[in-house]
Legacy VTK file of the C-alpha trace (Angstrom):
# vtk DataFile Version 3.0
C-alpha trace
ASCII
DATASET POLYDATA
POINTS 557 float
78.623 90.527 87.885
77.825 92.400 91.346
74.205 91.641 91.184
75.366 88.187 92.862
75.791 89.321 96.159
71.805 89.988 97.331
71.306 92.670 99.699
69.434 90.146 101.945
72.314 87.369 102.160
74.643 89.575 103.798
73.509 91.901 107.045
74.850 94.946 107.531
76.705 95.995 110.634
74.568 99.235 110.683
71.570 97.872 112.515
68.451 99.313 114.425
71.518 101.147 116.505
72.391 102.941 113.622
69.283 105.060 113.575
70.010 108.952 113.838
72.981 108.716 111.580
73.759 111.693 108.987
74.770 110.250 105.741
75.110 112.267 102.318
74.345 110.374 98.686
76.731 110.193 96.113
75.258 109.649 92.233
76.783 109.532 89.073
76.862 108.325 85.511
79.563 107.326 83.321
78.765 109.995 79.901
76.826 113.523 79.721
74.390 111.102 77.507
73.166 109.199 80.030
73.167 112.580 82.571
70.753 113.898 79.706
68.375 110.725 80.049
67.755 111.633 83.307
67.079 107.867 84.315
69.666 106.943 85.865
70.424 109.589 88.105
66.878 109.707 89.716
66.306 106.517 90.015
69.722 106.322 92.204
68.207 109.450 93.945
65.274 107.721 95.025
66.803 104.177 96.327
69.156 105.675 98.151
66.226 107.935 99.709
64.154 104.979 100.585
67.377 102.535 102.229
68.588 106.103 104.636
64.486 106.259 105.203
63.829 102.696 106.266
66.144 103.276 108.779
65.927 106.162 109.939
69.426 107.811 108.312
69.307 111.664 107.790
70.262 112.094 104.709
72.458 115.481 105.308
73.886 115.836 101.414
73.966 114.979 98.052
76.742 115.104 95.426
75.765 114.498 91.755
78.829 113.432 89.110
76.724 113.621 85.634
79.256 112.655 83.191
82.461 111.040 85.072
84.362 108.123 85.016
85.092 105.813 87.994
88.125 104.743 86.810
89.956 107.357 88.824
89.276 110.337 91.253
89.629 113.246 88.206
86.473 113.865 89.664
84.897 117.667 90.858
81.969 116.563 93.202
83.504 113.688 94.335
86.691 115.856 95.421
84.383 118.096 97.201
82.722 115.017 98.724
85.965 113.480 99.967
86.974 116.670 101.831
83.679 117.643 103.332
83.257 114.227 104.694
87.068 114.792 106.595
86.452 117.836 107.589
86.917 118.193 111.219
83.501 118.719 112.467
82.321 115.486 110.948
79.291 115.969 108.714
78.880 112.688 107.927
78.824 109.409 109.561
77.923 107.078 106.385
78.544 107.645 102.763
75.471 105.796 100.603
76.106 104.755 97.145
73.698 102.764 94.839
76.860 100.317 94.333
80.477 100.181 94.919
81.097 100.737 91.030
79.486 104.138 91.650
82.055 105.042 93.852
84.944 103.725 91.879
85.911 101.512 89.097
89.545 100.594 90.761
90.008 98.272 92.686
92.983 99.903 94.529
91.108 103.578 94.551
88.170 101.957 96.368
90.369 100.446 99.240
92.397 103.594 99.926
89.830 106.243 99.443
87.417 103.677 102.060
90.726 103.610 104.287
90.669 107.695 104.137
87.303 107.921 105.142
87.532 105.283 108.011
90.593 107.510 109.786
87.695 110.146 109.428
85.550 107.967 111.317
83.023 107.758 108.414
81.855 104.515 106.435
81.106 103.701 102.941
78.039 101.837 102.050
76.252 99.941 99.319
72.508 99.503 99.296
72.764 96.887 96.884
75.973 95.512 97.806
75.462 95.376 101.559
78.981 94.032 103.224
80.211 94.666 107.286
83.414 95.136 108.105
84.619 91.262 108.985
87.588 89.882 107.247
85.246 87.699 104.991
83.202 90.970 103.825
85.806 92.654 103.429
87.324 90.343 100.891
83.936 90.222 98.927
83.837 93.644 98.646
87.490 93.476 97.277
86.466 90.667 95.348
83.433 93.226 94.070
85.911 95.993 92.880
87.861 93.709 91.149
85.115 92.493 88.836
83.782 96.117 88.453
87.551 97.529 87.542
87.512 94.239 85.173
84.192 95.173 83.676
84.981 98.910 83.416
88.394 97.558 81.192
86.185 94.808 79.116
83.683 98.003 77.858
86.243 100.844 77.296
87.631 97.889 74.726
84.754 96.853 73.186
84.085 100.461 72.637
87.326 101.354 71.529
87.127 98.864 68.645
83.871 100.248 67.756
85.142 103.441 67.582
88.190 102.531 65.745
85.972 100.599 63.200
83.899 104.053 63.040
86.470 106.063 62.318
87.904 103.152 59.492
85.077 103.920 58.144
85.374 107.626 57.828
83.297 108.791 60.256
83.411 111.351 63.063
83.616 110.273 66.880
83.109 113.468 68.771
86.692 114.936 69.393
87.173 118.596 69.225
86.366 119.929 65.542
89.105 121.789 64.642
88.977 125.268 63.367
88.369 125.129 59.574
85.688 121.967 59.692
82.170 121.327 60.674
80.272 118.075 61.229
77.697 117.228 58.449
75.226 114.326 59.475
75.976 111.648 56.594
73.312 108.729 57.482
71.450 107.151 60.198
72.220 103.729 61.419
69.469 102.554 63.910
68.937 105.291 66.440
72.855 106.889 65.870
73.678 109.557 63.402
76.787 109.102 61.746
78.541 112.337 60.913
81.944 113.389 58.291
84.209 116.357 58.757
83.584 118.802 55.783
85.255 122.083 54.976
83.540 125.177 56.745
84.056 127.685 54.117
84.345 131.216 55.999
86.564 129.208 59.009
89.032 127.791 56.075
89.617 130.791 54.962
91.230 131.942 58.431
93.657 128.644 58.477
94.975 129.620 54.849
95.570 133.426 56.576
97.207 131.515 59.035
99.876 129.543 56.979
100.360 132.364 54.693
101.082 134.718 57.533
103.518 132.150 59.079
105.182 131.538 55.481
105.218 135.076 53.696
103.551 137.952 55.944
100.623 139.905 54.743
102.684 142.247 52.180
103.849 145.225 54.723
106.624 143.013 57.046
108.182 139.499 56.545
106.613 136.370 57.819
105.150 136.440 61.481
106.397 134.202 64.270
103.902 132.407 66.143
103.261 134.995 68.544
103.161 137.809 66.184
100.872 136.249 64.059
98.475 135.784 67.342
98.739 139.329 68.220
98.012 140.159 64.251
94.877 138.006 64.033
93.286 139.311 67.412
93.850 143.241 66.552
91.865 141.741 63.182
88.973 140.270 65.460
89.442 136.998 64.246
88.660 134.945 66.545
89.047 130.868 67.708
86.366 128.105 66.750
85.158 128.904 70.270
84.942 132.219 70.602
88.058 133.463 71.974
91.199 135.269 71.114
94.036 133.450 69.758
97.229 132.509 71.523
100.501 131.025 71.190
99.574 127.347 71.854
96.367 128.022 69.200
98.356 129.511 67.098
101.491 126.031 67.123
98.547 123.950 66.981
96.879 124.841 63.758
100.244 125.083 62.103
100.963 121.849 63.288
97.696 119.881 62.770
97.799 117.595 59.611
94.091 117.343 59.667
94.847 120.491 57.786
96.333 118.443 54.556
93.519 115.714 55.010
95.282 113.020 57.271
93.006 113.023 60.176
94.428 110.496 63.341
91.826 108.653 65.762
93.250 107.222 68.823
96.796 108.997 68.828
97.319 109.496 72.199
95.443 107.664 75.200
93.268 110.027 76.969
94.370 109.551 80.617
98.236 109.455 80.337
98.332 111.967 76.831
100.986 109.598 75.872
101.070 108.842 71.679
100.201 105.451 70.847
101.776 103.008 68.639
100.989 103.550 64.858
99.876 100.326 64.584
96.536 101.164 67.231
95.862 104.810 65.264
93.471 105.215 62.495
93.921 107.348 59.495
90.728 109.584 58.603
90.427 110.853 54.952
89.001 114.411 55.165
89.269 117.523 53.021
92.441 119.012 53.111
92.660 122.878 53.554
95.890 123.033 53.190
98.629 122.072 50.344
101.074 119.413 51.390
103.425 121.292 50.106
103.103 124.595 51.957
102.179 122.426 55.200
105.806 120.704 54.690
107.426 124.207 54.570
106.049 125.149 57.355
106.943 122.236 59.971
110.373 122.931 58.782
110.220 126.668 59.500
108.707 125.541 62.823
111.967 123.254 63.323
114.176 126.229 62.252
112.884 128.898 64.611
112.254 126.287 67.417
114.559 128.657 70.420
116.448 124.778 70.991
117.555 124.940 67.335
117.717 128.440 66.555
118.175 132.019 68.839
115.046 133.682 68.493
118.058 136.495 67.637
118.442 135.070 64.557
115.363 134.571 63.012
113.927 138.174 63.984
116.956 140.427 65.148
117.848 143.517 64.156
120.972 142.466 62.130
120.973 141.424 58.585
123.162 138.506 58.603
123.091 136.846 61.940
123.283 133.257 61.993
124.768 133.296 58.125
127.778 135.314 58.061
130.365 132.628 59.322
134.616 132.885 59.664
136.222 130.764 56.675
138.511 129.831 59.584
136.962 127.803 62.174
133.403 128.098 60.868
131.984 130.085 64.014
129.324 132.502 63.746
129.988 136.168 62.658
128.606 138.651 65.756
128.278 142.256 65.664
130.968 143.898 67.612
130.784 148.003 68.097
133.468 150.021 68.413
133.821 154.039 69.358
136.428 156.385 67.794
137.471 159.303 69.060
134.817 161.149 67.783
132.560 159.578 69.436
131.366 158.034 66.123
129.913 153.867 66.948
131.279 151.588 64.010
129.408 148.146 64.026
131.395 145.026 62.683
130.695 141.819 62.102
133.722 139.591 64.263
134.537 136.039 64.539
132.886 135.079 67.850
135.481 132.418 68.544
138.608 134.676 68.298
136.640 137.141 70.655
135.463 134.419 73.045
138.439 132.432 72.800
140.955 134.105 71.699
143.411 133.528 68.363
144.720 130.450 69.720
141.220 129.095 68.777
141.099 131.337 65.732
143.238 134.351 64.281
139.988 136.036 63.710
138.568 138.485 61.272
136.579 141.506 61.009
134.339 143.423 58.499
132.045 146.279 58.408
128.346 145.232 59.056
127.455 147.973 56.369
130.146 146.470 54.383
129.602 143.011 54.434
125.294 143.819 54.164
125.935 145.940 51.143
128.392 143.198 49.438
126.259 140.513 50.138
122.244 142.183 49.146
124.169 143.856 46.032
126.071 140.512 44.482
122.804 138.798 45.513
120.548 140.986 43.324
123.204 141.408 40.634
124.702 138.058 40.181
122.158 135.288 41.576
118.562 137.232 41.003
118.520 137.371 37.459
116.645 135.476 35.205
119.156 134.294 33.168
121.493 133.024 35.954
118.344 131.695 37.569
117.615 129.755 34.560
120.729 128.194 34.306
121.010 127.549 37.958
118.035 125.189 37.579
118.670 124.089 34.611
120.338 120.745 35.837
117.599 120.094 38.515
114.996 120.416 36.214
116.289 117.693 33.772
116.948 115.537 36.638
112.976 116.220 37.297
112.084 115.346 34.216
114.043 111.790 34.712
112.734 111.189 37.450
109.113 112.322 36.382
109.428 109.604 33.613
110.391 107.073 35.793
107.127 107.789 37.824
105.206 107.606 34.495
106.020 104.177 33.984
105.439 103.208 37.059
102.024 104.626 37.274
101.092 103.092 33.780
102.236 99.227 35.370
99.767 100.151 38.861
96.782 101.449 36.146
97.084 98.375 34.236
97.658 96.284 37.546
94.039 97.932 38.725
92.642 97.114 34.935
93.439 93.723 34.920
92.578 92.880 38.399
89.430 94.472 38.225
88.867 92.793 34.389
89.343 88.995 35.782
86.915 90.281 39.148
84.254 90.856 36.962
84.914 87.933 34.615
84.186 85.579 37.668
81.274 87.150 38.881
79.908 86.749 35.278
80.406 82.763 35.456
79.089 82.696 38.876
75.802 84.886 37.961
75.433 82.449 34.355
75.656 79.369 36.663
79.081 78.225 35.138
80.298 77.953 38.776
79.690 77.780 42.347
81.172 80.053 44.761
83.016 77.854 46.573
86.037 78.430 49.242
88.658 78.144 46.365
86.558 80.800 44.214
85.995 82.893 47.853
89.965 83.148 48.207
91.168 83.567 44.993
88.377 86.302 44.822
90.160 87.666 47.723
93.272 87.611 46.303
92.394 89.470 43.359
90.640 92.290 45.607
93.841 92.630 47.677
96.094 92.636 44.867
93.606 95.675 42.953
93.745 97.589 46.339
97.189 98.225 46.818
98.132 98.875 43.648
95.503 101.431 44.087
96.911 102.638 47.416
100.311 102.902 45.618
98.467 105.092 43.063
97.045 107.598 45.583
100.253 107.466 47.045
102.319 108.810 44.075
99.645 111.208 43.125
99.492 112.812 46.780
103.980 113.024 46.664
104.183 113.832 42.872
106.976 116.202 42.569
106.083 120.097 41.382
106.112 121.187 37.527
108.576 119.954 34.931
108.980 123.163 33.367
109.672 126.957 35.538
107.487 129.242 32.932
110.251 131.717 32.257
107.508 134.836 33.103
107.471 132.908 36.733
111.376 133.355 36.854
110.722 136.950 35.914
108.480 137.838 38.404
110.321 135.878 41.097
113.727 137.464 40.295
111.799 141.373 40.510
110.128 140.528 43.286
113.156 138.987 45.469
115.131 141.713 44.585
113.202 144.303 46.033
112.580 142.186 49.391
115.992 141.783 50.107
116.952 145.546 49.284
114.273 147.134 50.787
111.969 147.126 53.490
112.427 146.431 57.508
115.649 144.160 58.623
113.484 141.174 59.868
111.594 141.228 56.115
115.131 141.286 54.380
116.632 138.765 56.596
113.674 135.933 56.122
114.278 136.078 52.101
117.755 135.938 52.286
117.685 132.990 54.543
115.209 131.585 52.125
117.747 131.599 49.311
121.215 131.311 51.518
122.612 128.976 53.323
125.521 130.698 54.607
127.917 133.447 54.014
131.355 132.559 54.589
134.208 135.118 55.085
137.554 135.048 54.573
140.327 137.586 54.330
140.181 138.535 50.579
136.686 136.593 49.461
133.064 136.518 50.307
131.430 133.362 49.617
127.933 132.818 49.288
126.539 129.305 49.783
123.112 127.963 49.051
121.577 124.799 47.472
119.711 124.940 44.043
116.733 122.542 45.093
115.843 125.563 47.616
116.174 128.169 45.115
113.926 126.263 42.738
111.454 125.486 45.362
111.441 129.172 46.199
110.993 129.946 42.700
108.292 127.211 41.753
106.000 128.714 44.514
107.069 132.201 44.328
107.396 132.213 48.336
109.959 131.699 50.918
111.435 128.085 51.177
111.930 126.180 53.967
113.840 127.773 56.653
115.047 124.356 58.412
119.107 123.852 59.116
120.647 122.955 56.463
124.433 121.598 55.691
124.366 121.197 51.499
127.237 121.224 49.360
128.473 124.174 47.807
126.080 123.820 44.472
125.701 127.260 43.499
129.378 127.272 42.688
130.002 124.625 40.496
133.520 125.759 39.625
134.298 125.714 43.665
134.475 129.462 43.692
133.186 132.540 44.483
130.041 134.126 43.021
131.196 137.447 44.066
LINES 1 558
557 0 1 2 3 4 5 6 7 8 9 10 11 12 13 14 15 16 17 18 19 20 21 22 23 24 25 26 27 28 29 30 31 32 33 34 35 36 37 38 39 40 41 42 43 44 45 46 47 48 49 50 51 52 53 54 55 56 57 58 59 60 61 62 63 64 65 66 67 68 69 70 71 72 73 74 75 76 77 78 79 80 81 82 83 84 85 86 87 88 89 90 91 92 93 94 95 96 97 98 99 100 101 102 103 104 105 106 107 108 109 110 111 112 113 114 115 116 117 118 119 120 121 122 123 124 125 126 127 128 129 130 131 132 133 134 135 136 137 138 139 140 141 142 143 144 145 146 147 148 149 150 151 152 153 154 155 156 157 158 159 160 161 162 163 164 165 166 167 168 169 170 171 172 173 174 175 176 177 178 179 180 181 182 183 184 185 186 187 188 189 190 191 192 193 194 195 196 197 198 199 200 201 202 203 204 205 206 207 208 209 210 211 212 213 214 215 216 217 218 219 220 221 222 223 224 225 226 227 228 229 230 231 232 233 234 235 236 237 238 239 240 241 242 243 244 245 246 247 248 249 250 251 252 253 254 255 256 257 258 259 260 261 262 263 264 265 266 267 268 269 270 271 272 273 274 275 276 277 278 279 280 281 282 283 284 285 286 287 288 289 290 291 292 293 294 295 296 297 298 299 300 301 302 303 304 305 306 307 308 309 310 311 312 313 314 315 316 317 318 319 320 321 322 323 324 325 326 327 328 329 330 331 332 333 334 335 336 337 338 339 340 341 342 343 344 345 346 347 348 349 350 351 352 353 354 355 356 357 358 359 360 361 362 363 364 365 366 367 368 369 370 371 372 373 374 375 376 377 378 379 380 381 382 383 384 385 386 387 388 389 390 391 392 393 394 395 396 397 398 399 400 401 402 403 404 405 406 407 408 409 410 411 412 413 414 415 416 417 418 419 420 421 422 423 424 425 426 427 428 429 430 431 432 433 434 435 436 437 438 439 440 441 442 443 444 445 446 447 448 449 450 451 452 453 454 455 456 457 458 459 460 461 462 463 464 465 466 467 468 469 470 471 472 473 474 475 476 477 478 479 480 481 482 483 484 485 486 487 488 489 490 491 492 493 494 495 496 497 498 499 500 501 502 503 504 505 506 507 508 509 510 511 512 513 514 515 516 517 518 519 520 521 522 523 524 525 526 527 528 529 530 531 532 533 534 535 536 537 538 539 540 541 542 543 544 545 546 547 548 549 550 551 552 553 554 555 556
């Protein structure tokens, strides 16, 4: 659209006066692509060469942006160019461009970075867009950016839809590959490669480590945080996809990256402003999960559990066994250690209602027990009353037959989407038999009702994936599984460092509430059976369940 405006139709104000001026160039392209060409770039080199020759210009500088947008001033050389060209002992008279979209892409950049450089007594100019400085010229060039911002806009759409339609299509378009995957060159369309995401086998290894460190700890302590489990893997010399050690913000993104469980997301945030995007403008990638849904599920909830806004750090990794279970019967506020010296000089640790000691007993009368007390009462009664199999068993007993309802219910469902697909698929083929033995033409009527049938076979198929990929967990617990879960537990809350001990109780336990003459122990039985279907900690998220464990409404001490 700027090609209108000749170089010959409009004079500059620069004429044979001008001679003896020191100018610099400024080139650039738009991708590294076309930097690697090495057309575009040269060619700019050498018109601008030839204009600053032909009239007798010094050409003092040169600043090369291979790979930038215009579209702002996020731009290295281009800073550097700016800020030579103020400087105080004037370098530069005359910036040359090949056009004003070279410069910039926005409209309202253009006119205030031209406005900087004219209180620096230096000018911008085009050599194919030649323009003075009278109000009409001045309201071309305006007129200029405008339809170069425009353009800029028109192409970043047309190739967003491309690349949306790309990745539809379930191929890769060039983002960071994420630790765990490799690109694998699928087919060639034309001149472009198209490429997939596929497992890299020695990488997905490390991203299992990863969620299995987070979740259950490598056998010797209890799970690591996030930066424990950075400091473990780079003592290890594993390392990131590039190269380097891992951190914190490495660490929070793999755990949180559902690439991991095969839900790739194109176009999620926009790339300027970082913002997210509507759901409606991102595309969903199929690729091969690393990761079980399952285990990715406990995870984000162990991530919302431990997150410092929800959760003291104090309570997920401090030194005392019960912190941020034990809870006054009372008012419901947290149990904190409290020390005390007697006159021996002997500390006693208790566990005391923090209200009554921050508050006084106008908020609470308050209550006090023996941290070795209370830890003792509560690991023993755990071990002896709730981690055996035959409690276990009947514990779950009601959850599993409300499984195997609702696992029936999901039966029938999935045998009315199969035969949905069947028959669908049975009267597709039917008409393209008539329409191949000449029985019929394809007409519009056929074309739509063709289309119907096609839409109608597709989601019941979509509903299909869908109930396979949310399918609830076995129907049976294998009573060697309960076994093994019950020994294992056991030991783990018994034994071993405080921070170990404390993760598997708060696997099992939702709180522990004390009163003056009872301890009661409160968890949910969905948790426990999670915790023993996959023979690992459950979810660690905030939880306010009834009561279930005691189905009587009493104690299980």
């Amino acid at each position: 659209m700027t090609s209108i405006f000749r170089p010959s139709a409009i004079s500059s104000d620069f004429g044979s006066e001008g001679a003896g001026l020191r100018c610099c160039g400024y080139y650039r392209v738009s991708t590294g692509r076309q930097a690697e060409g090495d057309l575009s770039i040269p060619d700019q080199t050498r018109q601008i060469e030839a204009f600053c020759l032909a009239r007798g210009w010094e050409l003092a500088a040169g600043y090369v942006e291979a790979g930038a947008s215009a579209t702002d001033d996020n731009r290295p050389e281009f800073q550097r160019m700016i800020e030579r060209a103020c400087d105080d002992d004037r370098p530069f008279d005359v910036i040359v461009v090949h056009s004003y979209s070279r410069f910039f892409r926005d409209a309202f950049g253009l006119e205030m970075y031209i406005r900087k450089l004219a209180k620096a007594g230096v000018r911008l100019i085009s050599i194919t867009q030649e323009l003075g400085e009278d109000p009409a010229q001045v309201m071309m060039r305006q007129v200029i950016a405008l339809f170069d911002e425009y353009q800029s806009r028109e192409n970043g759409k047309h190739v967003l839809r491309a690349m949306k339609e790309n990745a539809r299509q379930g191929f890769y378009n060039g983002s960071p590959v994420p630790l765990g995957y490799t690109t694998l060159e699928i087919e060639k369309r034309g001149a472009r490669l198209k490429k997939k995401l596929v497992v890299d086998a020695v990488e997905a290894e490390t991203v299992r480590l990863v969620f299995k460190l987070y979740t259950a700890g490598d056998g010797r302590i209890g799970p690591l945080g996030v930066k424990q489990l950075a400091v473990w893997l780079n003592e290890r010399g594993y390392r990131t996809k590039r190269g380097g050690r891992f951190g914190v913000s490495a660490i929070h993104t793999i755990l949180t990256n559902r690439t991991y469980i095969g839900e790739a997301v194109f176009n999620r945030r926009s790339s300027k402003t970082l913002r997210q995007k509507p759901e409606s403008e991102q595309v969903q990638i199929e690729v091969p999960a690393i990761v079980d849904r399952m285990l990715f599920d406990r995870v984000q909830a162990n991530l919302r559990a431990r997150n410092p806004k929800v959760t003291a750090p104090r309570v997920v990794t401090g030194p005392i066994l019960l912190t941020g279970l034990a809870a006054c019967a009372s008012c419901s506020g947290a149990m904190t250690l409290r020390t005390g010296t007697s006159r021996s000089g002997k500390v006693h640790r208790y566990y005391t209602c923090s209200t009554c000691a921050r508050m006084g007993k106008s908020a609470c009368k308050g209550r006090s027990i023996a941290m070795d007390k209370l830890d003792t009462l509560v690991t023993d009664q755990l071990a002896e009353r709730l981690l055996q199999p035959d409690r276990l068993t009947a514990l779950l007993s009601s959850i599993l037959e409300r499984r195997v309802r609702q696992a029936a219910e999901v039966d029938q469902r999935v045998a009315a989407l199969q035969s949905d697909v069947s028959e669908a698929e049975e009267k597709l083929k039917r008409l393209y038999r008539m329409v191949e033995d000449g029985l019929t033409e394809l007409d519009d009527i056929l074309k739509e009702r063709i289309a119907d049938l096609k839409l109608n076979r597709d989601k019941a198929k979509a509903a299909l994936d869908r109930i396979t990929r949310t399918r609830s967990g076995p129907r049976t617990l294998d009573p060697a599984l309960i076994d093994a879960f019950s020994r294992v537990m056991r030991d783990n809350i018994m034994t071993g460092e405080v921070p170990f001990r404390k993760a598997y109780i708060r696997s099992l336990v939702d709180r522990i509430e004390v009163d003056d003459h009872v301890v009661r122990i409160v968890g949910d039985k969905a948790t426990l059976e999670q915790a023993v279907a996959h023979g690992a900690l459950a979810g660690n998220a905030v939880r306010c369940f009834e009561p279930k464990w005691r189905a009587r409404k009493d104690s299980n001490l």
